[in-house]
Backbone as CSV, one residue per row, in Angstrom:
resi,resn,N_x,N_y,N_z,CA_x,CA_y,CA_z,C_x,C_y,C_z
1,UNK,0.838,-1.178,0.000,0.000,0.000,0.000,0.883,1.243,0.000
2,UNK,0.533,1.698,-1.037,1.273,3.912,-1.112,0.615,4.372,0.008
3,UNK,1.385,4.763,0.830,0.967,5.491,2.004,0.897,7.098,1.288
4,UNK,1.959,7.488,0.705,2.286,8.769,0.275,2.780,9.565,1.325
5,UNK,3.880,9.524,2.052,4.577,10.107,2.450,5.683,10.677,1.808
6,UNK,6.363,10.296,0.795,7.063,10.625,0.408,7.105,12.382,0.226
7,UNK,8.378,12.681,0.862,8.410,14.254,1.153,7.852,15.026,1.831
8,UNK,7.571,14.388,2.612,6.536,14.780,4.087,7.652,14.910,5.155
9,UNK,7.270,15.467,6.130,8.293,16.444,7.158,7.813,16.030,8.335
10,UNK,8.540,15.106,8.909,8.277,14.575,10.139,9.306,14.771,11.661
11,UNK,9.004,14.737,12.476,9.743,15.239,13.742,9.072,13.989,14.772
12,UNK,10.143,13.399,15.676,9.604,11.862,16.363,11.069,12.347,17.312
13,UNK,10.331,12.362,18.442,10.793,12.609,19.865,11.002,11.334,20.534
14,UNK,12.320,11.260,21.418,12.636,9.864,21.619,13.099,8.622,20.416
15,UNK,13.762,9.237,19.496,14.229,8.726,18.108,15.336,8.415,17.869
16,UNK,16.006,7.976,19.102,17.644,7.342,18.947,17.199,5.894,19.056
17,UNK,16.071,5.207,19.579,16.514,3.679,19.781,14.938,3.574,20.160
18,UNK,15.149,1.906,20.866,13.821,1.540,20.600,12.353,1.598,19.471
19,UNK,11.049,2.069,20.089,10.331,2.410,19.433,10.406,3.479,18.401
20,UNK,10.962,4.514,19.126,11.025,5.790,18.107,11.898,5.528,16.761
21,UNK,13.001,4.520,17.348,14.303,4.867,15.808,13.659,3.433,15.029
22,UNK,12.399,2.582,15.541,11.871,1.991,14.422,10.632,2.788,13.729
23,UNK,9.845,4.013,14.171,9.022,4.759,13.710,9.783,5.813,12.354
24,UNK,10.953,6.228,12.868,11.810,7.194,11.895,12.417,6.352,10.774
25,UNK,12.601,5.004,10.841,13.313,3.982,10.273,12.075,3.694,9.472
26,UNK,11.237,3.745,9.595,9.745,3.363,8.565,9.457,4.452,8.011
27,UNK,9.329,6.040,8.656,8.915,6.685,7.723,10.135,7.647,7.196
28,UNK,11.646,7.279,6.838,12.458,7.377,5.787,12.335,6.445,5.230
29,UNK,12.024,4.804,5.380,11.301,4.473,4.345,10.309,4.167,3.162
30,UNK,9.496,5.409,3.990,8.188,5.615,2.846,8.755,7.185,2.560
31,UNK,10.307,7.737,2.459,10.115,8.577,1.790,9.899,10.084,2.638
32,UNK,9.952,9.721,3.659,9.776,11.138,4.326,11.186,11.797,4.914
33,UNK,11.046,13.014,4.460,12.510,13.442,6.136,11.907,13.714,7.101
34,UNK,12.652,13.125,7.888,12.451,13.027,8.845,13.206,13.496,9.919
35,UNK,12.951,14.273,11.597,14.050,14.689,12.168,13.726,14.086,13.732
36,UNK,14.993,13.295,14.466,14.925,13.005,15.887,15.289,13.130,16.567
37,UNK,15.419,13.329,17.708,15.472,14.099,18.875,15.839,12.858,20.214
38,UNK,16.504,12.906,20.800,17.183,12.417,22.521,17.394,12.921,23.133
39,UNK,17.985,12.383,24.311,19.125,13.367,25.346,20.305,12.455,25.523
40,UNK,20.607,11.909,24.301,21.678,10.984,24.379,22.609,11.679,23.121
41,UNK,23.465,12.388,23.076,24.055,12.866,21.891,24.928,11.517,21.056
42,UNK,26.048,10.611,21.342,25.749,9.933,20.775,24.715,9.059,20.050
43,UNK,23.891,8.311,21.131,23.149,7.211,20.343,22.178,8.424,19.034
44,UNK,21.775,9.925,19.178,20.549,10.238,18.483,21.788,10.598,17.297
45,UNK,22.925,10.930,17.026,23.968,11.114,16.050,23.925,9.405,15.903
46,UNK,24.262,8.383,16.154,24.717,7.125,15.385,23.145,6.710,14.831
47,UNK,21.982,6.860,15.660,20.870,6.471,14.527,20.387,7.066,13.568
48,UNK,21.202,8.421,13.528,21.265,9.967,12.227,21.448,8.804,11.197
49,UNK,23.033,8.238,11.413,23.418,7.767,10.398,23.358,6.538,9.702
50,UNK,22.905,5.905,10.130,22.263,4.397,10.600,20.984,4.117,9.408
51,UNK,20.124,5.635,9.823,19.047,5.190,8.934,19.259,6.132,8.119
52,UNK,19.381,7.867,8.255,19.537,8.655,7.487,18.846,9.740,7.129
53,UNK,18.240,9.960,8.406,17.673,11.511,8.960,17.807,12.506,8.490
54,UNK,17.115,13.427,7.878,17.314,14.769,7.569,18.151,15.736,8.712
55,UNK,17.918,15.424,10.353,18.430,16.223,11.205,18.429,15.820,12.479
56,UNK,19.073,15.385,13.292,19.193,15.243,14.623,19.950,16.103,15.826
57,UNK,18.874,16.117,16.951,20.104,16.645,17.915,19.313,16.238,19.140
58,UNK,20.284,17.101,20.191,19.972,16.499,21.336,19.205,17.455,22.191
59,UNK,18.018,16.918,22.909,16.740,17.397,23.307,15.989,16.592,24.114
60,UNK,15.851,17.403,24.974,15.046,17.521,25.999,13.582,17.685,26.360
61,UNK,12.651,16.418,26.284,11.600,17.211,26.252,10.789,17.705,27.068
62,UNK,11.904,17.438,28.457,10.785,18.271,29.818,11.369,19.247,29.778
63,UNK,12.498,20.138,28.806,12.772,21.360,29.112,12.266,22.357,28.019
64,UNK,11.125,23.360,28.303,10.479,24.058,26.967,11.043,24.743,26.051
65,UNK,12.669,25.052,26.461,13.526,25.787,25.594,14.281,24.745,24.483
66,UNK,14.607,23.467,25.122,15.245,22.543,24.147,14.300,22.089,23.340
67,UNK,12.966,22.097,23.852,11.668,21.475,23.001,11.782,22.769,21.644
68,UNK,11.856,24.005,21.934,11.664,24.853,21.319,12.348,24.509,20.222
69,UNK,13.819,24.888,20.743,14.849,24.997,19.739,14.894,23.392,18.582
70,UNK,14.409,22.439,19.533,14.320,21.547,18.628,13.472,21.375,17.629
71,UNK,12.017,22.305,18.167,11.290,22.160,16.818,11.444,23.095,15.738
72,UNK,12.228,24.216,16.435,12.584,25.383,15.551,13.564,25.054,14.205
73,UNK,14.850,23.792,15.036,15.430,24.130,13.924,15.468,22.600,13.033
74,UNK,14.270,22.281,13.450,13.806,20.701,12.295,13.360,21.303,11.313
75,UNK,12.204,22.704,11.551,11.416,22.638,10.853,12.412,23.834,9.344
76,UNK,13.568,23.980,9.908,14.367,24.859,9.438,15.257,23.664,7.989
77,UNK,15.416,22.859,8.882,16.265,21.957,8.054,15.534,21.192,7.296
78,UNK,13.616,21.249,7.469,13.034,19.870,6.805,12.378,21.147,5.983
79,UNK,12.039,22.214,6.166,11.467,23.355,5.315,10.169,23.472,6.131
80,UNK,9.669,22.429,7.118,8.070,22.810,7.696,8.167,22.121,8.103
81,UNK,6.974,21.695,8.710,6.681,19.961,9.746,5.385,20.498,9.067
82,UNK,5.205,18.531,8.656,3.697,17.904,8.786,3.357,17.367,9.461
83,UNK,4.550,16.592,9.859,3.981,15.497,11.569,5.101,15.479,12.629
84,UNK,4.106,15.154,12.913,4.747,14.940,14.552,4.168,13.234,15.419
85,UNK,5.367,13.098,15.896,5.081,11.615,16.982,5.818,11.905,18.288
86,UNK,5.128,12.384,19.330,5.344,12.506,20.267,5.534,11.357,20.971
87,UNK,6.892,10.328,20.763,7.447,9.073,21.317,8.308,9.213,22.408
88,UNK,8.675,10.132,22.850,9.699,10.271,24.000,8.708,9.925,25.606
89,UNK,9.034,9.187,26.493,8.644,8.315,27.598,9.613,7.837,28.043
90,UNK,9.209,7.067,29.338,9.885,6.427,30.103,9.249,5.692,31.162
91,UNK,9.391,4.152,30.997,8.749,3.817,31.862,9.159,3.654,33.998
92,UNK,8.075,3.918,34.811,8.151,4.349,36.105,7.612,3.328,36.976
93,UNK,7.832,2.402,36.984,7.321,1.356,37.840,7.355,1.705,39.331
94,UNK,6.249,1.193,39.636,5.582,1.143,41.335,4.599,1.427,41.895
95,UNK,4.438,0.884,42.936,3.008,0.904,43.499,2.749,2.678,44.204
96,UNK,0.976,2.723,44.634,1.271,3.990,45.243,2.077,4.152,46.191
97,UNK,1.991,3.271,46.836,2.758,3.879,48.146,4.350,3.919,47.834
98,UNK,4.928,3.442,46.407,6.622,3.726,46.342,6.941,4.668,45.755
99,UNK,6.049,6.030,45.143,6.234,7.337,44.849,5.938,8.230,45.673
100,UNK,6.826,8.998,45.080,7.060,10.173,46.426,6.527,11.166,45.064
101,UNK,5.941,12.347,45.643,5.814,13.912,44.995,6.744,13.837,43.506
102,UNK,8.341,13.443,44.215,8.989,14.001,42.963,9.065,13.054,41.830
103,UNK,8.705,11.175,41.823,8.290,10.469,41.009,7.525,10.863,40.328
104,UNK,6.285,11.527,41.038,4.885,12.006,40.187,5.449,12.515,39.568
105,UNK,5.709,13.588,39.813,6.492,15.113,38.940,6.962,14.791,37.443
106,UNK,7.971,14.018,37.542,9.060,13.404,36.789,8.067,12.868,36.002
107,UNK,7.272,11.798,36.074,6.279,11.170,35.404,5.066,11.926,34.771
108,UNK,4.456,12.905,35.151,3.531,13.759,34.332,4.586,14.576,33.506
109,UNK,5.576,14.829,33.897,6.175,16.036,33.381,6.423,15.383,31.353
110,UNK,7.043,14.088,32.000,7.758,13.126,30.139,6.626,12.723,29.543
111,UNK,5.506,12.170,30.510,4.005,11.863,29.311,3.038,12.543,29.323
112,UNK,2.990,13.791,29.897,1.885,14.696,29.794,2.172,15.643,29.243
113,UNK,3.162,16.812,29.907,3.690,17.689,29.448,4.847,17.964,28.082
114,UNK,5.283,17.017,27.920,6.016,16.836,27.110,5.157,16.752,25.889
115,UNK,3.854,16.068,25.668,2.461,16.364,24.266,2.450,17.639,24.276
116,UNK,2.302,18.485,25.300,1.689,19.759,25.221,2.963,20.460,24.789
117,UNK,3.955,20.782,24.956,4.988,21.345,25.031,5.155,20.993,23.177
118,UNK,5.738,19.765,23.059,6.055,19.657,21.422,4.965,20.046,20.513
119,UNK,3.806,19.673,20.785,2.404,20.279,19.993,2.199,21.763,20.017
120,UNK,2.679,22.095,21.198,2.382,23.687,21.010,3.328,24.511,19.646
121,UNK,4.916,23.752,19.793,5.711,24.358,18.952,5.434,24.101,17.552
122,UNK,4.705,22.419,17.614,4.567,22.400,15.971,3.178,22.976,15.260
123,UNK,2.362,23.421,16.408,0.983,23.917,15.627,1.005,25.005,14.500
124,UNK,1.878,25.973,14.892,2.277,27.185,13.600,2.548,26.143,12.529
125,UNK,3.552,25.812,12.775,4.183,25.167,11.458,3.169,24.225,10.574
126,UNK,2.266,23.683,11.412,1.307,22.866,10.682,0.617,23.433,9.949
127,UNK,-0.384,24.754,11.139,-1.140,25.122,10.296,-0.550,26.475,8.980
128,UNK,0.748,26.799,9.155,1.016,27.535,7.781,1.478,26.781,6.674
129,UNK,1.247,25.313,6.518,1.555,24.379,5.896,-0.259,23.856,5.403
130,UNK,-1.233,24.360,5.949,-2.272,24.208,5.650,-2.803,22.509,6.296
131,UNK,-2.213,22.226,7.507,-2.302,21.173,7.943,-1.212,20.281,8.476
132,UNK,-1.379,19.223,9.133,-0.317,18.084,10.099,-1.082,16.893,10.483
133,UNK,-0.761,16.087,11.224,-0.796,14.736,11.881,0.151,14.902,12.971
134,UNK,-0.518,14.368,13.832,-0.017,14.441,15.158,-0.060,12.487,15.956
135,UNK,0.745,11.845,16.161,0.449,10.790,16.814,1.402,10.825,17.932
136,UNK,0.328,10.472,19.386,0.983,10.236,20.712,1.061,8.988,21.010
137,UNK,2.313,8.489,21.641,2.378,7.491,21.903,2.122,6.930,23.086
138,UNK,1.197,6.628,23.529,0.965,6.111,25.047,0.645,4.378,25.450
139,UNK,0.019,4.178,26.309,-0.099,2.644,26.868,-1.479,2.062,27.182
140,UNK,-1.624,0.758,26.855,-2.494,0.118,27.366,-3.322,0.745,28.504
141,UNK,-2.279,0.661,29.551,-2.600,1.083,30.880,-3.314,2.052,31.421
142,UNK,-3.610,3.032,30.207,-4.008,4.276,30.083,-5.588,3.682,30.496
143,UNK,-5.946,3.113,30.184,-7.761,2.248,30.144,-7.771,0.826,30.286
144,UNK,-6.471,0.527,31.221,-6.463,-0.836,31.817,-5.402,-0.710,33.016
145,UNK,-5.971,-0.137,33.987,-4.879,0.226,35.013,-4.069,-0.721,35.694
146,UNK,-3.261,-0.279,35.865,-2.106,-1.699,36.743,-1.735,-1.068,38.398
147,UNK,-1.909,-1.272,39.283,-1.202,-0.624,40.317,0.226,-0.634,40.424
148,UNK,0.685,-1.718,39.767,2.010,-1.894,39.550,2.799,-1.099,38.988
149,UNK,1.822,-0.382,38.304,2.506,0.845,36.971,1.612,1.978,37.395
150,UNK,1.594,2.491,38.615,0.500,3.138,39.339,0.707,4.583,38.370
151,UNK,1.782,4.922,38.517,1.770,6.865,37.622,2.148,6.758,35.926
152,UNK,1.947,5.221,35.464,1.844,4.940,33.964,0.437,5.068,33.747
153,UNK,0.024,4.326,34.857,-1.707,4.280,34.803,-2.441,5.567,34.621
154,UNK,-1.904,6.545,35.551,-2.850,7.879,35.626,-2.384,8.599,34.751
155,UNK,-1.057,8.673,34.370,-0.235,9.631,33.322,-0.660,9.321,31.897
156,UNK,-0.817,7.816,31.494,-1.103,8.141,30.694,-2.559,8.094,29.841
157,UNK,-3.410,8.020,31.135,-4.858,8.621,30.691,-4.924,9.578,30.427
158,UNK,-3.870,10.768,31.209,-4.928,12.175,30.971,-3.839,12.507,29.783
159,UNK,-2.859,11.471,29.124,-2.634,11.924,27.748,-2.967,11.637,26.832
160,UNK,-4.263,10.268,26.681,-5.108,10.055,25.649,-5.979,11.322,26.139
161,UNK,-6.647,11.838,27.144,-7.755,12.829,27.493,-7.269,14.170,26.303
162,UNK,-5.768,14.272,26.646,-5.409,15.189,25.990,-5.006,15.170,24.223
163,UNK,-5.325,14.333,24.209,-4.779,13.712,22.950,-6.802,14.071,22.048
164,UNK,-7.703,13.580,22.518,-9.062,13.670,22.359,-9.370,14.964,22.053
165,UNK,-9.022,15.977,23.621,-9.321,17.291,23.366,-8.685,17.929,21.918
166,UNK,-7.209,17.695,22.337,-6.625,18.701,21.263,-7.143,18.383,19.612
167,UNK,-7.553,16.951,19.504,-8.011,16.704,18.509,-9.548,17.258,17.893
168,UNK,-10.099,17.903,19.059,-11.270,18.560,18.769,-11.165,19.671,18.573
169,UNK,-10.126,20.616,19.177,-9.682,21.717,18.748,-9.105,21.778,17.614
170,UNK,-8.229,21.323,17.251,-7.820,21.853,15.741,-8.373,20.880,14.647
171,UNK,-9.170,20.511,14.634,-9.977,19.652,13.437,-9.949,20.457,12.524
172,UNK,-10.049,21.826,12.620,-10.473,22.890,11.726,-9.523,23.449,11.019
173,UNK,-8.375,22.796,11.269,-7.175,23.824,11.142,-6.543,22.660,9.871
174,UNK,-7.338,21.181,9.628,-6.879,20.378,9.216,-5.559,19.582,9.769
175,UNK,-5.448,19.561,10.936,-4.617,18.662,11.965,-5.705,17.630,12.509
176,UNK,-4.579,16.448,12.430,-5.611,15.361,13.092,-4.743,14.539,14.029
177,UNK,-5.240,14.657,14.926,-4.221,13.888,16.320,-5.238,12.393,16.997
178,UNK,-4.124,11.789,16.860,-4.343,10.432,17.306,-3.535,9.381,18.372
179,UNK,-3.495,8.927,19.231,-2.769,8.328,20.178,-2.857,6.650,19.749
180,UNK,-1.670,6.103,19.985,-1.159,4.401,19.199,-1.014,4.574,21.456
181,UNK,-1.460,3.340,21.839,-1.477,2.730,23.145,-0.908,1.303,23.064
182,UNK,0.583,1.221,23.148,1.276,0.176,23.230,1.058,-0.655,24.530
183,UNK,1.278,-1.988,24.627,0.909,-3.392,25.316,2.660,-3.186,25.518
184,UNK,2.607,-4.813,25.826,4.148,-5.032,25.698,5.051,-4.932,24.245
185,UNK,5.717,-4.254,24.542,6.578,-4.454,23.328,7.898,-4.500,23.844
186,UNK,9.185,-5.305,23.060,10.484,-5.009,23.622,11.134,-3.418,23.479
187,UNK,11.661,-3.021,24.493,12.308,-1.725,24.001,13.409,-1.568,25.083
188,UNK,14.002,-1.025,25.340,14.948,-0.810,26.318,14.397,-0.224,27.692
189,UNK,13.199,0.547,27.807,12.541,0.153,28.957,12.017,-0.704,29.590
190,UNK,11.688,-1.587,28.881,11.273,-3.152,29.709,12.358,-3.774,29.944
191,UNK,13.718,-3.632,28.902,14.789,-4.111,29.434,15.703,-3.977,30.681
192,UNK,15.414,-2.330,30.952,15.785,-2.015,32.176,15.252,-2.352,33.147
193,UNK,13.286,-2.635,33.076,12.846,-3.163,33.939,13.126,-4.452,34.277
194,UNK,13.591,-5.329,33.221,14.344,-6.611,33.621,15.563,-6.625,34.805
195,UNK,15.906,-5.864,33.825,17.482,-5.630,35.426,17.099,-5.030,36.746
196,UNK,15.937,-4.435,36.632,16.326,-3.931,37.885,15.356,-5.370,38.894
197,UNK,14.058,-5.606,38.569,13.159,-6.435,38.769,13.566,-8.339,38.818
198,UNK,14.564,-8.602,38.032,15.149,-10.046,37.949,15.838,-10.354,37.377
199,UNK,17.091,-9.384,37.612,18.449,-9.760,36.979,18.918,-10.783,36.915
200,UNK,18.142,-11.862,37.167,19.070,-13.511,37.985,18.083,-14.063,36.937
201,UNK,16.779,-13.437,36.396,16.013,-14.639,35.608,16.748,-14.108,33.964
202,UNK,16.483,-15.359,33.154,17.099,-14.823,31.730,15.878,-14.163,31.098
203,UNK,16.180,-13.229,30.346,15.454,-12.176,29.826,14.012,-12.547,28.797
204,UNK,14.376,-13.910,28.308,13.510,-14.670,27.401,12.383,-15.048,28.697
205,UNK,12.397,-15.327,29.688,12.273,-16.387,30.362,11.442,-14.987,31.346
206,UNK,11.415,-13.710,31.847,11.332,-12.724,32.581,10.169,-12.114,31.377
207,UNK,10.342,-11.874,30.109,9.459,-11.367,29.297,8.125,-12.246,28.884
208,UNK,8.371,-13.648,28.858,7.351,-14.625,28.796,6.217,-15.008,29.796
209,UNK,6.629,-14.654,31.142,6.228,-14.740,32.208,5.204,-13.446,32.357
210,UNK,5.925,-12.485,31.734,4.540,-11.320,31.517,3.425,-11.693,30.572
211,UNK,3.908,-12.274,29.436,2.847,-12.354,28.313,2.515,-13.087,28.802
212,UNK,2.675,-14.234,29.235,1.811,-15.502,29.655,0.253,-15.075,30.159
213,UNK,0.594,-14.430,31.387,-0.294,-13.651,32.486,-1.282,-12.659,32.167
214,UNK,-0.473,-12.021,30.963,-1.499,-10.493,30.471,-1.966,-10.613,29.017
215,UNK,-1.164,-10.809,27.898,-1.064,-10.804,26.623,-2.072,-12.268,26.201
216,UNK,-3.379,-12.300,25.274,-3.936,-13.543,24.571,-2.608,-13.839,23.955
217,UNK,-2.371,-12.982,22.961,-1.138,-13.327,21.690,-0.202,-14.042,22.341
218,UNK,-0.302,-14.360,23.784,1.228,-14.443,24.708,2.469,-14.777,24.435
219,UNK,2.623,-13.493,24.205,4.403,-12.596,23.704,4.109,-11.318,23.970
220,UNK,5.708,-10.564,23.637,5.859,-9.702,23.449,5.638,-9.236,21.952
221,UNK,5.243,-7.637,21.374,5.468,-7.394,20.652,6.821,-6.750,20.666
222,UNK,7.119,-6.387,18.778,8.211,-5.715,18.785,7.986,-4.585,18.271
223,UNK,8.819,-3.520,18.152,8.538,-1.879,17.618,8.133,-2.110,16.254
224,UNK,8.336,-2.846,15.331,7.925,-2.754,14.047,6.467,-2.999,13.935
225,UNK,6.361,-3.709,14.461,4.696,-3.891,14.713,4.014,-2.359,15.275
226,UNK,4.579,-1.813,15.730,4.209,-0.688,16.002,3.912,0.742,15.066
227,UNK,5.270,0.634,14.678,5.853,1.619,13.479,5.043,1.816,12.327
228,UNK,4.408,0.626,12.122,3.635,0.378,10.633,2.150,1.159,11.081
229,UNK,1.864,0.880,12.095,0.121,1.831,12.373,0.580,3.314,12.526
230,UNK,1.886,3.279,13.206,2.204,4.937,13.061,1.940,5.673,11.765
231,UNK,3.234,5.295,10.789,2.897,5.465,9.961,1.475,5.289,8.856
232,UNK,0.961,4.752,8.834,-0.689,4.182,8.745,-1.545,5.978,9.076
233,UNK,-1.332,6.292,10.460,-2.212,7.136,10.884,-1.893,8.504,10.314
234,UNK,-0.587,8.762,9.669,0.555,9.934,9.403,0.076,9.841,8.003
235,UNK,-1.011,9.059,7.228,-1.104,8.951,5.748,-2.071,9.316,5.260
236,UNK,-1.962,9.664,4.013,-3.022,9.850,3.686,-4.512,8.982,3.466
237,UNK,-4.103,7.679,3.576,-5.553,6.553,3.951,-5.563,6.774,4.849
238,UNK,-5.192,7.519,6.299,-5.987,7.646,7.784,-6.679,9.278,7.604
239,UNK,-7.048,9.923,6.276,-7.615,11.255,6.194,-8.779,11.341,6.800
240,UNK,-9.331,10.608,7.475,-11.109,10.682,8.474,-10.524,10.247,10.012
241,UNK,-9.702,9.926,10.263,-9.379,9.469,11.468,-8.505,10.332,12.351
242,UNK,-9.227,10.866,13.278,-8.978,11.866,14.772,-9.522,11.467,15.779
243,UNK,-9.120,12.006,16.942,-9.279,11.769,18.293,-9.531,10.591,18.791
244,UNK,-9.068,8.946,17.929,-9.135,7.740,17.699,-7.837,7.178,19.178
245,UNK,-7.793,6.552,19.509,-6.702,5.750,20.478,-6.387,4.522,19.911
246,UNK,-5.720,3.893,19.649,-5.342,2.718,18.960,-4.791,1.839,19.476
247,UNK,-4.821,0.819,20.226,-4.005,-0.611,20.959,-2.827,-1.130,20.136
248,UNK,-2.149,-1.799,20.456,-1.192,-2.469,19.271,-0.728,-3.386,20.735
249,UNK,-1.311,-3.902,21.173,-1.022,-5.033,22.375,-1.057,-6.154,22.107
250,UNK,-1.452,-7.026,21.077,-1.729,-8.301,21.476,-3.057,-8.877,22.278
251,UNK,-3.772,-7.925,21.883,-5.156,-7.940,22.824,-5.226,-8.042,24.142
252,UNK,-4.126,-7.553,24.708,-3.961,-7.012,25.806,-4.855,-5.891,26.245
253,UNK,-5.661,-5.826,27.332,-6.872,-4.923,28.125,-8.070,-5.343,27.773
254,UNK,-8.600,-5.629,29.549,-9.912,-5.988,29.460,-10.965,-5.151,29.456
255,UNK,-11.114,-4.543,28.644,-12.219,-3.314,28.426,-13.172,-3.388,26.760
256,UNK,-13.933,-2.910,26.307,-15.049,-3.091,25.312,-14.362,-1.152,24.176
């Protein structure tokens, strides 16, 4: 399927590794430039070159000045932004009672604030482009709560909430924002959650034990499985589709 991206101007936050550098890795392969963003100056320079980015640097997206400058000077090097994938996260494991104030903080600040912050910078650019696509990346958990993942749970509801609103607001402007709600997938945050959670079990053997329990499909997914609905929603066959939330779990969450 022609998605038609080709020459489309994309910006994907959290785009050195994992999920994000397989989202940027799909849509330079349908043809788009594309620009990504870390706070890792190596790894977001070696996946520059790796796949072959129009522009990378290093960015911050709980800080509103690096958010700035980063969307300022993508949209400098790509000529505009049409889209945007607000992929930068981190996952925060624990129950209520093992966060303190400044966990919360930390945790609304990367999946809440961080939508609002990059969306605010790319809305000019969209709408003097006569339009954009916007996709957030959030979790299952968002409408299948875990106590286990107690400030994944609440954080990232009120960023599908926000993801809904903003999509009702600029309908008009021809922007259409949509949120992809990932299950398990491998990425280097679950990997870390391996180490810290059962460094002694082998990693095959620690990831199976989740799907078993949560996942029908029981597995993990991987980012490519992901990447492909991103792109999907960034196209022109998703032109009717806004304020939509999308699973990519494995039929993971018990909800209707």
């Amino acid at each position: 399927m022609k998605l038609g991206l080709e020459g489309r101007r994309a910006l994907v936050t959290g785009g050195s590794k994992g999920l994000g550098e397989a989202i940027a890795r799909e849509l330079v392969s349908e043809g788009a430039r594309v620009a990504i963003c870390s706070r890792n100056e190596h790894e977001v320079q070696a996946t520059a070159e790796a796949i072959g980015v129009a522009h990378a640097q290093v960015a911050d997206v709980t800080d509103p000045e690096q958010v700035r400058d980063f969307v300022g000077r993508s949209a400098e090097a790509l000529g505009g932004v049409d889209f945007l994938v607000n992929n930068a996260g981190g996952a925060h494991p624990g129950n209520f009672e093992a966060l303190n104030d400044e966990d919360w903080a930390a945790d609304y600040d990367v999946k809440v604030f961080s939508l609002i912050r990059c969306c605010r910078e790319v809305l000019p650019h969209m709408r003097a482009a006569g339009g954009g696509r916007i996709v957030n990346i959030g979790a299952v958990y968002s409408r299948y709560p875990d106590p286990t993942f107690f400030a994944t749970s609440v954080n990232r509801a009120a960023g599908n909430s926000f993801t809904k609103t903003l999509a009702l607001e600029v309908a008009k402007d021809n922007i259409l924002v949509n949120a992809v709600n990932i299950g398990f997938v491998i990425t280097p945050q679950w990997e870390n959650i391996h180490r810290r959670r059962a460094p002694d079990v082998p990693r095959d053997e620690f990831f199976d034990t989740f799907a078993r329990q949560e996942v029908p499909l029981g597995r993990f997914g991987v980012p490519d499985e992901v990447s492909g609905l991103v792109a999907f929603l960034l196209s022109d066959r998703a032109s009717y589709i806004t304020g939509a939330s999308v699973d990519v779990a494995g039929g993971m969450g018990r909800y209707v």
